[in-house]
C-alpha positions in Angstrom: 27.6 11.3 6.7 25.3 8.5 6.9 23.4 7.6 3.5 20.7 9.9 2.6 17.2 7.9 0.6 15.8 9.8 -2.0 11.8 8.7 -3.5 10.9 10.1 -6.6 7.0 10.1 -6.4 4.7 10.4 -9.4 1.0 10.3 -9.6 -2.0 10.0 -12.2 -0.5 6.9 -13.9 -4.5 5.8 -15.6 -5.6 9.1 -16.1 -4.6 11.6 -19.4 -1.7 11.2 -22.0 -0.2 7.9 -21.0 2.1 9.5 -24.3 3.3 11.8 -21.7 3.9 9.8 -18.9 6.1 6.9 -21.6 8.2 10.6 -22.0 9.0 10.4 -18.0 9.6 6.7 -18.2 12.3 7.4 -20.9 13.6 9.7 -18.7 13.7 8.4 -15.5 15.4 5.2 -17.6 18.1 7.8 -18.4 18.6 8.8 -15.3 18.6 5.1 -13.6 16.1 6.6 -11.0 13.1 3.9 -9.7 9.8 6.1 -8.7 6.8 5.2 -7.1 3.9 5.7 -9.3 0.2 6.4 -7.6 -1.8 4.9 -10.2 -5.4 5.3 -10.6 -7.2 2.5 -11.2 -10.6 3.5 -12.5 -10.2 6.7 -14.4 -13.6 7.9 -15.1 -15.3 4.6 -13.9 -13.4 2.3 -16.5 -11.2 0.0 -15.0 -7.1 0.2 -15.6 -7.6 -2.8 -17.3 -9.6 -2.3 -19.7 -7.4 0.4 -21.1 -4.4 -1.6 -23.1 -1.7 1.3 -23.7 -2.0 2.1 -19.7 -1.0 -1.7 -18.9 1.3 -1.8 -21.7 2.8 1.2 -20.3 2.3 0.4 -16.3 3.6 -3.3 -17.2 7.1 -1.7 -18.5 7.2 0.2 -15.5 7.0 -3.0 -13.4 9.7 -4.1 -15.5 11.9 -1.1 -15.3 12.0 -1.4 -11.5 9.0 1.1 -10.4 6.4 1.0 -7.8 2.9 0.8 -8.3 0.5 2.1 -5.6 -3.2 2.9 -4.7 -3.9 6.8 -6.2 -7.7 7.4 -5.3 -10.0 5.3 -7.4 -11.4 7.5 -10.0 -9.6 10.6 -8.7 -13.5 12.3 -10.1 -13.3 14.8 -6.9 -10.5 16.4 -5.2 -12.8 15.4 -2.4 -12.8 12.0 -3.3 -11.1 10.2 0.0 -11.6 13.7 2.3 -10.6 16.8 2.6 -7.6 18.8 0.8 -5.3 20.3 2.8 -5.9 24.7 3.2 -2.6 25.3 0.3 -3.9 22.9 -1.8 -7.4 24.7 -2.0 -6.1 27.8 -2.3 -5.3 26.9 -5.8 -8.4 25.3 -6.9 -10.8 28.3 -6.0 -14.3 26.8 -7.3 -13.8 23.5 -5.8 -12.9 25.5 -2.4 -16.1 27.4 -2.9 -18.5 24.2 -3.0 -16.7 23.1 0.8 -17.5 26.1 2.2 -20.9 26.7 1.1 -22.1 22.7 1.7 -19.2 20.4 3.7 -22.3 18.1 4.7 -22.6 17.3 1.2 -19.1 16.2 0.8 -19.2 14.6 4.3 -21.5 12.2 3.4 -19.0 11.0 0.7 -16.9 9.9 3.8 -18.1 7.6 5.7 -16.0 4.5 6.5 -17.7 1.9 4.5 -17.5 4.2 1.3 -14.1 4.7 1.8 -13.7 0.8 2.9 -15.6 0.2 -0.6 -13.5 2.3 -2.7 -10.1 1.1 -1.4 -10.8 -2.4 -2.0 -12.1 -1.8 -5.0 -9.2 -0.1 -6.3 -6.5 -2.2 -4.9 -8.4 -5.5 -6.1 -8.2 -3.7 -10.1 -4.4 -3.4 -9.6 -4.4 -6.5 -8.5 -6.3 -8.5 -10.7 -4.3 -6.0 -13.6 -0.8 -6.4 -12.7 -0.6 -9.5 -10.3 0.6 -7.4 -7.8 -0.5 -6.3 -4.0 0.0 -2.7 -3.5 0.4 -1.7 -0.1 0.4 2.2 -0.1 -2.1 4.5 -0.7 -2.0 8.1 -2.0 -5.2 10.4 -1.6 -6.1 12.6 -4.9 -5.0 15.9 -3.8 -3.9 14.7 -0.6 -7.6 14.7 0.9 -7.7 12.6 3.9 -10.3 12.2 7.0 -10.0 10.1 9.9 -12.2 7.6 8.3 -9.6 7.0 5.4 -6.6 5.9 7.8 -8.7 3.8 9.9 -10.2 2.0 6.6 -6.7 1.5 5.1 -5.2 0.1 8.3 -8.4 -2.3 8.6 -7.7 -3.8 4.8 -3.9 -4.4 6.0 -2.7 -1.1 3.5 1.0 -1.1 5.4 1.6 2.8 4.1 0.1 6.3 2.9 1.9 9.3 1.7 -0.5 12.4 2.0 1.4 14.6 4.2 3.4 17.5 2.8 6.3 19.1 5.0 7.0 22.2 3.0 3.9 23.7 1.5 6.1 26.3 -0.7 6.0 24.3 -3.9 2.2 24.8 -4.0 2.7 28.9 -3.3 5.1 28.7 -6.0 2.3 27.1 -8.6 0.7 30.2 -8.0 4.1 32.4 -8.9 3.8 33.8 -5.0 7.6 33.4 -4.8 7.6 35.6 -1.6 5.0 33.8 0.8 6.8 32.9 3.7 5.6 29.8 5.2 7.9 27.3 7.3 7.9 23.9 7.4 5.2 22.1 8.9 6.3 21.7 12.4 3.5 19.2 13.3 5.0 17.1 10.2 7.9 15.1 10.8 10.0 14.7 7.6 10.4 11.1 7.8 8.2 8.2 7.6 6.1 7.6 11.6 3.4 5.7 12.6 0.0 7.4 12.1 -2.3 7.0 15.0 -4.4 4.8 12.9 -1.5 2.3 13.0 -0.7 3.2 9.0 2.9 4.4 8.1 3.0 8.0 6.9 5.5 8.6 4.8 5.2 12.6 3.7 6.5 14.3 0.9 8.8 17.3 0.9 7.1 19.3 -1.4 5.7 19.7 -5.2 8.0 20.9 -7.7 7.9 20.9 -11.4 3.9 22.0 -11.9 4.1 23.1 -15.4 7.5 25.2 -16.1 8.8 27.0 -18.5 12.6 27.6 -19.5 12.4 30.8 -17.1 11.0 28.7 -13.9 14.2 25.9 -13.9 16.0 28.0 -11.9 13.8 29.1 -9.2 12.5 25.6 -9.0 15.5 23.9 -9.0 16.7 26.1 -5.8 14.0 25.0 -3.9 13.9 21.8 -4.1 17.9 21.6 -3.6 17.8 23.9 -0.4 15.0 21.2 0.8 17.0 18.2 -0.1 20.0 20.0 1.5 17.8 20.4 4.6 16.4 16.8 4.7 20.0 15.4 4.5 21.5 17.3 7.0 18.9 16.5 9.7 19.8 12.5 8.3 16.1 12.6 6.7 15.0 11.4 3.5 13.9 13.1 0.6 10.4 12.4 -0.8 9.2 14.5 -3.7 5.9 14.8 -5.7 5.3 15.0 -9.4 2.9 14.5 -11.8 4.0 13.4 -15.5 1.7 15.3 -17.2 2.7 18.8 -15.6 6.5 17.5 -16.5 6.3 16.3 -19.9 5.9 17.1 -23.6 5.5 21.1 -23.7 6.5 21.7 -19.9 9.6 19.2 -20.2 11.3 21.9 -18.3 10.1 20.0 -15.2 12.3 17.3 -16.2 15.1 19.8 -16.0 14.8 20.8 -12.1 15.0 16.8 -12.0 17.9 16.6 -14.1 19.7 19.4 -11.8 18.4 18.0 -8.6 19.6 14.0 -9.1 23.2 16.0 -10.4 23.0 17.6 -7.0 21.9 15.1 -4.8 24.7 12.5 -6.4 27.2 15.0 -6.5 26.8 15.2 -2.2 28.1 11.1 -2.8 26.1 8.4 -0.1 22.8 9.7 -1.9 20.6 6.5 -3.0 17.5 6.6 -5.3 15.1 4.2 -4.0 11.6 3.6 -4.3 9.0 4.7 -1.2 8.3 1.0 -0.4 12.5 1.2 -0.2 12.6 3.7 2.0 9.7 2.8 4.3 11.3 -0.3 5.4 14.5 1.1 5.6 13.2 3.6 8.3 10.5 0.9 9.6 12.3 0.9 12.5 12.4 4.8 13.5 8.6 4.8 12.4 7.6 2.7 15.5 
């Protein structure tokens, strides 16, 4: 069997805890696993680097071998760069409310020189922060619009990775166990070229959104029944995470990782790499 690529993604690097997110770094040290970290770079309008312990911390991850990408700018709105997908409103009820009684208002929010604006903006604080050019992008809650890929394949952004292929893992942060919901046919499971031009690279699915003991298991099945799948279709394996949901009092999130890299090195020609990794390795099939 050929070798199968697995990205550990991880978003909100900038935002709450950064104690929480040096707890995933220990880890993922542990478990000699690079991630891809969607950092954002202007948490409640103050710039990444004006915040020490998050460069301190983002800094160690450059050293460690992680990626740093684009994650939103402030990440203020889930509506911040478009429009959610339908599973991931589902679980935020209120914000779903204010789209359906005014999408105009949120529309305005969209046009391509705000998004244009916002995406320089946020890659020039990474930047000018780290020394660094990120060249992915990763919507807060995955919102996207047709003016977001067009802007990041104007300012040369190479990648984004806002698709999902396997919506469960959001049914499953709302304990509905049983929704039965296939794959997303209209979503291939490896990185293609968007129409924009862009590289979309999707994730699999989300699957360590604050656990307990009792959740490991069930958790840790799904995401090894969608690795399975991925490798024996000769995909990759992308998975989303976020280090807050994962860490300190819900470290049993770290467990479904600890199972699923056991697994997924246990199946031998598995390698951990990073999504920038794994985009130019399939650079090719994306064209």
């Amino acid at each position: 069997m050929n070798e199968t690529l697995l990205a550990f993604t991880n978003d909100d690097a900038g935002m709450q805890e950064p104690e929480r997110f040096a707890e995933l770094l220990d880890f993922l040290a542990q478990q000699e696993v690079p991630a891809t970290l969607f950092v954002v770079p202007a948490a409640g309008d103050r710039p990444l680097s004006q915040v020490p312990r998050w460069v301190a911390l983002l800094n160690r991850a450059l050293a460690e071998g992680h990626d740093l990408q684009v994650h939103g700018l402030t990440h203020r709105s889930a509506f911040e760069f478009g429009v959610p997908p339908s599973f991931i409103l589902d679980i935020m009820p209120e914000q779903k409310a204010q789209w359906e009684r005014a999408p105009a208002r949120f529309r305005a929010d969209h046009s391509y020189a705000v998004l244009a604006e916002k995406l320089t903006r946020g890659r020039e604080i990474l930047i000018e922060t780290f020394g660094c050019t990120p060249r992915g992008f990763r919507s807060p809650c995955l919102s996207v619009c047709d003016n977001l890929y067009r802007a990041l394949h104007d300012l040369g952004f190479q990648w984004s990775s806002n698709q999902v292929v396997n919506p469960a893992g959001w049914h499953y942060i709302e304990r509905r166990y049983d929704t039965a919901e296939p794959w997303q046919p209209e979503v291939p499971p490896r990185p293609h070229r968007h129409p924009s031009g862009v590289i979309e690279a999707p994730m699999c699915s989300e699957y360590s959104w604050y656990l307990t003991d009792a959740d490991v298991q069930r958790h840790f099945q799904l995401a090894r029944d969608d690795f399975d799948r991925c490798r024996a279709n000769g995909d990759p394996f992308v998975v989303l995470s976020h280090y807050f949901a994962m860490t300190g009092k819900w470290s049993a999130g770290l467990r479904v990782y600890e199972r699923l890299f056991a697994h997924a090195r246990a199946q031998g020609s598995v390698r951990f790499a990073t999504l920038s990794e794994l985009i130019a390795q399939h650079a090719s099939a994306a064209e």
